[in-house]
N, C-alpha and C positions, 0 to 999 in steps of 0.2 A: 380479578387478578389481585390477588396480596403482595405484602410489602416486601417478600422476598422474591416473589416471583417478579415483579418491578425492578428490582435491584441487577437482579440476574439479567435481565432483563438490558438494562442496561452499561451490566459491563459488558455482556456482548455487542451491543451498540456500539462501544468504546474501542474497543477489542477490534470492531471491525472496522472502522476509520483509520485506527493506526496502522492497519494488516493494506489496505487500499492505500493509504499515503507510501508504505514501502513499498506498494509492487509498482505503484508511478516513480516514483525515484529510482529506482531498480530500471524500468524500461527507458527512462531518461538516459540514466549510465549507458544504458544497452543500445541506443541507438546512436549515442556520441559517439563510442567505440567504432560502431559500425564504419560512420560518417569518416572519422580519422583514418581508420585501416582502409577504406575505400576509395580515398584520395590518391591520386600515382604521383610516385614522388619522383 
C-alpha cells in the first residue's frame, strides 16, 4: 500500500465514523420522538 492509498484510505475511515456518529444521533432523535408522540396525553 502507498502513501496515497494510506491517505484515502483513511479519509474513508474518517468519513465513516462521522456518517455512523449521525445515523446514531439521528436514531436517538428518532426514537425520543417516538417515545413523546407515544405517551397519551
Amino acid at each position: 500500500m502507498d502513501v496515497s492509498e494510506a491517505k484515502r484510505l483513511k479519509g474513508l475511515e474518517d468519513e465513516n465514523a462521522r456518517l455512523k456518529w449521525l445515523l446514531a444521533d439521528a436514531m436517538l432523535d428518532n426514537a425520543a420522538l417516538k417515545n413523546l408522540l407515544g405517551k397519551k396525553w
